[in-house]
N, C-alpha and C positions, 0 to 999 in steps of 0.2 A: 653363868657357868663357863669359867674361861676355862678352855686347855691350852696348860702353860707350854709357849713355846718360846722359844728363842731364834733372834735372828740371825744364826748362825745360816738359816735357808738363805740370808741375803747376799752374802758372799757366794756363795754356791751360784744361784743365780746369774749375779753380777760375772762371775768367771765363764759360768757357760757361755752367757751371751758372747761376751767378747771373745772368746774362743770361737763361737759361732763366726764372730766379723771377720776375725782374723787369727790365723794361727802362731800368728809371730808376735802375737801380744806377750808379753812376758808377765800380766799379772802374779805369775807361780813362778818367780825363781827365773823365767827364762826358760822354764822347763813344762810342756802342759804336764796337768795332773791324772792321775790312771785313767780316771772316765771320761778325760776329756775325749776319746776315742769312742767313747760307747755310745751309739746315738739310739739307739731302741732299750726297751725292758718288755719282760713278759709278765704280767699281772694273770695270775689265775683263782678265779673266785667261781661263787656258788650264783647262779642262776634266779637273779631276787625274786623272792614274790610280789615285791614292793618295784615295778617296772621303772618309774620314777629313780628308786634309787642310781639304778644301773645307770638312768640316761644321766642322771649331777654324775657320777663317777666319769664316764666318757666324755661330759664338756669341764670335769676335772683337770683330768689326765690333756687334755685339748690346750688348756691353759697352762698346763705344766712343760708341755711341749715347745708353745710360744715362747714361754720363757728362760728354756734352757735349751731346746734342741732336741731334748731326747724324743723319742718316739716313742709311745708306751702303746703294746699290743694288748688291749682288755679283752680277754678269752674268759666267757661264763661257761661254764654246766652243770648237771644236776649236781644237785649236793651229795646224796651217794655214790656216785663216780670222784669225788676227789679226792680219799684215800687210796684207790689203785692207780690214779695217774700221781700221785703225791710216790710211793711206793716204786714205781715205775722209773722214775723220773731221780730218785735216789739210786736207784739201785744202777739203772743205766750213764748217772753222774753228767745230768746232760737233761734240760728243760726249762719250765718258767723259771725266773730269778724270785720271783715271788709270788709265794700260794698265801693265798687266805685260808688258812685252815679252821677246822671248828671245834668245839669241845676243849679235849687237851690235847688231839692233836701232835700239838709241839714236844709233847713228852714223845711219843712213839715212833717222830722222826727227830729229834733232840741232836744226833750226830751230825746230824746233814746239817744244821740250821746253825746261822750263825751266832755268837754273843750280841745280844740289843741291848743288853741291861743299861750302858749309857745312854742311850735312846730313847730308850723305857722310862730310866730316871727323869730325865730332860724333861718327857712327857706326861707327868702326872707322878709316877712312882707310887708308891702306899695311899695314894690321896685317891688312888684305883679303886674298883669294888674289891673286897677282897677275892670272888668267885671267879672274875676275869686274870687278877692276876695269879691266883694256883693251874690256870688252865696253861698258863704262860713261863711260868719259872718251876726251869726242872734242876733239882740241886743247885740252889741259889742263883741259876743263871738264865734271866731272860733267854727264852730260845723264840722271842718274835714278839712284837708291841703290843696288847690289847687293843681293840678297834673299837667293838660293841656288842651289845647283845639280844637274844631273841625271847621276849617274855611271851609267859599265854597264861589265858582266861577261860573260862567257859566262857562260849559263845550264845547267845539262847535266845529263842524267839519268845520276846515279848506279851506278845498277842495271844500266845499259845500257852504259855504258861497260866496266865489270866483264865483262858478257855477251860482250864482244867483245875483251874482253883487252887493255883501254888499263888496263895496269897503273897509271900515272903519268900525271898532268898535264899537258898538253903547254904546255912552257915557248916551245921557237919555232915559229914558220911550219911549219918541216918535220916536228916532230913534231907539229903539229896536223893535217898534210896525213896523214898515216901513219895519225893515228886517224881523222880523217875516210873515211879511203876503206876501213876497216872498218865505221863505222856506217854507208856507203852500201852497203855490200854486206849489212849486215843488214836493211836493210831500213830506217833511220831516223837520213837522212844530217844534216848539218850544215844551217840553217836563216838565211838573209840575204838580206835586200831590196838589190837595186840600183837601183831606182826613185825617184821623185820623192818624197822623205818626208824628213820636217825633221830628223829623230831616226836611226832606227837604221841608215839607207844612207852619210851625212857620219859619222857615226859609228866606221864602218868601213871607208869608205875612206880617208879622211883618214891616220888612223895604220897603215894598210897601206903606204900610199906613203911616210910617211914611216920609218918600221920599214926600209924599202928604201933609203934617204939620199934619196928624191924629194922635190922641193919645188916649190910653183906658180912662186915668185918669188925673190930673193937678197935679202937685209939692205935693197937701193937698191929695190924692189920691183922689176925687170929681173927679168922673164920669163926663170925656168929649167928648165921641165919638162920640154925636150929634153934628155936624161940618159938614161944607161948605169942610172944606179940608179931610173928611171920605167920604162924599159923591163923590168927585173928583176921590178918588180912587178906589171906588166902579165903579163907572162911567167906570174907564181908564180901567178896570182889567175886566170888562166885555166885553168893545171890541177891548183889550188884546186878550182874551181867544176864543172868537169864530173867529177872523179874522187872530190867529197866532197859537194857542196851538192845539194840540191834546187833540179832548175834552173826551175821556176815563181817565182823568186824575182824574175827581173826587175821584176816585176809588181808587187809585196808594197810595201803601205801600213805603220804603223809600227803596227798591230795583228795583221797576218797573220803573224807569227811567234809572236805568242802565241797564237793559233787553232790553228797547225799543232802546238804543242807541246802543246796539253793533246790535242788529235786525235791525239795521239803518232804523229803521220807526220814528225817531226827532233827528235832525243836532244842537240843543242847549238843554241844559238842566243844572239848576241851582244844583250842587252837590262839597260834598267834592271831595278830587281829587283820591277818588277812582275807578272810569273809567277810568283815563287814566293810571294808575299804572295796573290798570286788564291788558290792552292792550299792557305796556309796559313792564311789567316782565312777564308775564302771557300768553303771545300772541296769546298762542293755543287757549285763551276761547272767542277773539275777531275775527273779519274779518279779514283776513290777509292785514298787512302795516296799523291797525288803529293811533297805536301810535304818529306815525308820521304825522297825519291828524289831531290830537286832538290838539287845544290851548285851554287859557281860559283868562277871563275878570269879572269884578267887576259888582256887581249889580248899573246902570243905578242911572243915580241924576234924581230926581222928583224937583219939587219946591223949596223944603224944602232942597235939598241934598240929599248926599249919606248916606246910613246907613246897616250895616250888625250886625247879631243876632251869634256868637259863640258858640258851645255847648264846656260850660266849664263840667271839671270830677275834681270831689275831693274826695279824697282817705278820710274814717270815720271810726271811730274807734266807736261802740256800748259801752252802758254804761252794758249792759249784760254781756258781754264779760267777761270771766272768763282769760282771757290773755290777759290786755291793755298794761301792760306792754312790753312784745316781741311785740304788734300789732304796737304798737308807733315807737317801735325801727326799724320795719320791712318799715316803711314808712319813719322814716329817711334813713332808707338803700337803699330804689331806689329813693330817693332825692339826693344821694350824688353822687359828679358833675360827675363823670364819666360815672354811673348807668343811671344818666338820659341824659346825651347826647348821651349816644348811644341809650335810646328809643324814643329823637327825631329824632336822623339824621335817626334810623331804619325805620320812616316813608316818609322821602324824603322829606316831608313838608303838609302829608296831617296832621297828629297832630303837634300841635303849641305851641314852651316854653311858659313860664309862664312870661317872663318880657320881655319889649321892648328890651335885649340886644340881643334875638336870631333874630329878624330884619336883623340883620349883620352877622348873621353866612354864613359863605362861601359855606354853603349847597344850597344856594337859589341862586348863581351864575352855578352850576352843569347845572342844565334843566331850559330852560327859560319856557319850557312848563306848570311849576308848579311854576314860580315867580311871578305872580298875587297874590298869597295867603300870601306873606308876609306881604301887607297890609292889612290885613283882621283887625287888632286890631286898626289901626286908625279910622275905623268908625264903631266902635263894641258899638251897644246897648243892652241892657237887656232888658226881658221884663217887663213889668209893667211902663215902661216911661209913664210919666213923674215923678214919681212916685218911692217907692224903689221895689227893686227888692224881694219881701216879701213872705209868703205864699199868702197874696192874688194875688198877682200876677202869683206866682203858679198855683193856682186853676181856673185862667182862663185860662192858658197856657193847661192843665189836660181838662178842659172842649171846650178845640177848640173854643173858644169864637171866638176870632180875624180870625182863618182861617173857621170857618164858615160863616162869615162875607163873605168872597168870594166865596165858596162855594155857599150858599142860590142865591149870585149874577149871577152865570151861569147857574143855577137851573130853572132860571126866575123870583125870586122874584123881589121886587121895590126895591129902594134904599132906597124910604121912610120908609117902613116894615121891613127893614132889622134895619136900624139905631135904629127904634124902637123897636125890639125885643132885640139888643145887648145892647143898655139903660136899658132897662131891667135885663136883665142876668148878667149884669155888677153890678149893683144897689144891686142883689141876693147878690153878691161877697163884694163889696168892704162898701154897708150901710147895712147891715143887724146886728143890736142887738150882 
């Protein structure tokens, strides 16, 4: 799985150094080149769950240093704090030279963020998932590189399943509902946030609704989630959740299901695969012998099918940036094929290359415990289906539109009041002047 790069990074190099030695080198004309001035970058990403990731990024960036000069400032935080410092940071014209952002993101700061599409091209182009690159090209223009992505699984204890006599896997809805409402009667039901969390609530609503033929909007983006098949979901997902889930879940940040699982108070919970990486590199911070109890399985076909939501990251370079220059070059440089195959295999398989060739990589025959997730991009949708994946689709995602929808439903509302208040809210978004 090569990511094609060119070594156009080797001149780059080649000039910083010597610029390094000496400023009177004239490799450029006689003249240094813009960055030759620019010795730091500010990288701002999300706070991995994959710790390992973070530390290749910093002896990364370490080596990218040696070899050009620059100094690169790797600043992580939570992943819900970086839309308001993305925001912030726009707005004040003044911050990192480059954010990792998630989702699409790049559509919602698309002004601020430079043209990459040559960049983009250089680097894979159409050879991309298609879900990585709509999160990434807003009106035909790259607004930041595809990096990678964050698949999820049910998670499930093994042992427990067996315990309670889920001979089989649950392939749909209904046999997941059947074993669900065995492990809530044993004591250690199904495990899912409906709450305000970027990850694992959109996560699973999204492709519940659509598993049901539910959609926000039509091909024309025309508001259609008054439907017979939104209603089915609302329906399934209410007595889903009191006959299987742990109904504290309202509540539940995109951490408290991995809290509740090693607390072995829920035997399934829908998550990237970092619970069972805590448990297997980690082991002290789990029950002892979790690791080896943990499998996982695909989210359940409804009607409609199977369907799963990816959180893609693209690396963006700011039109503020007084360094686009080295920032560009910096993102060629952990695109190149070596840089980023050891920041995927460094995660086992919880983050996911960027084109169908890493499917095949020999990493995903290592632990079967974590080879569910190689299919995560065959039935990876975006949100805003049917529809493109746009700011407005954004700004329903931002406003919990779709996972209040289930929320409001375990709450107690009707099906009818609920359909009718997300017509509404929807109508705000997508026909509003």
């Amino acid at each position: 799985m090569k990511t094609p790069y060119r070594m156009s990074r080797r001149s780059f190099i080649k000039g910083m150094m010597a610029l390094a030695a000496s400023a009177e080198l004239s490799l450029f004309g006689g003249k240094p080149p813009a960055f030759a001035q620019a010795r730091s970058l500010h990288l701002l990403a999300w706070s991995h769950f994959i710790k390992e990731a973070d530390k290749l990024t910093r002896k990364q960036l370490d080596e990218f240093e040696k070899m050009t000069g620059v100094k690169v400032n790797f600043e992580t935080i939570n992943a819900n704090d970086i839309p308001a410092r993305a925001t912030a940071a726009v707005e004040g014209g003044t911050g990192p030279d480059i954010f990792q952002l998630q989702w699409n993101q790049p559509h919602l700061y698309a002004a601020a963020l430079e043209d990459h599409t040559k960049l983009a091209e250089e680097l894979g182009g159409d050879k991309v998932y298609s879900y990585q690159r709509e999160a990434a090209i807003v009106k035909g223009v790259y607004r930041g590189v595809p990096y990678y992505g964050i698949g999820n699984a049910v998670a499930y204890r093994k042992d427990i399943f067996e315990k309670v006599g889920v001979k089989k896997l649950p392939e749909t809805w209904d046999e997941y509902l059947e074993a669900g409402k065995k492990l809530k009667q044993f004591g250690m039901p199904v495990g899912q946030t409906l709450g305000h969390t970027f990850g694992d609530a959109p996560t699973f609503c999204y492709p519940l609704l659509w598993s049901f033929g539910g959609k926000e909007v039509d091909e024309n983006q025309k508001v259609a989630i008054n439907s017979k098949e939104t209603a089915n979901a609302i329906d399934f997902l209410r007595e889903f959740w009191f006959a299987a889930c742990d109904e504290s879940g309202t509540s539940w940040d995109d951490s408290s299901n991995n809290r509740a699982f090693f607390a072995e108070t829920i035997a399934a919970t829908l998550n990237g695969a970092s619970i069972y990486f805590v448990a297997r590199y980690n082991p002290e911070k789990a029950p002892p012998g979790m690791a080896d109890k943990i499998g996982h399985f695909l989210l359940p076909k409804g009607p409609a099918g199977r369907f799963h939501t990816i959180l893609p990251f693209t690396n963006c370079v700011t039109k503020y940036s007084k360094n686009k220059e080295p920032a560009m070059e910096l993102i060629r440089f952990l695109m190149e094929e070596k840089n980023y195959a050891d920041y995927i295999h460094v995660q086992k398989g919880y983050g996911l290359g960027r084109t169908p060739d890493w499917e095949n990589d020999p990493m995903w025959d290592e632990d079967p415990a974590v080879e569910p997730y190689r299919y995560n991009a065959k039935y990876a949708r975006n949100f805003g289906y049917a529809g493109p994946y746009d700011r407005k689709a954004s700004e329903v995602q931002a406003k919990y539109i779709i996972i209040d929808i289930f929320a409001k439903a375990v709450k107690g509302e009707s099906t009818k009041s609920i359909i009718a208040w997300a017509e509404k809210e929807l109508k705000n978004v997508y026909e509003r002047a």
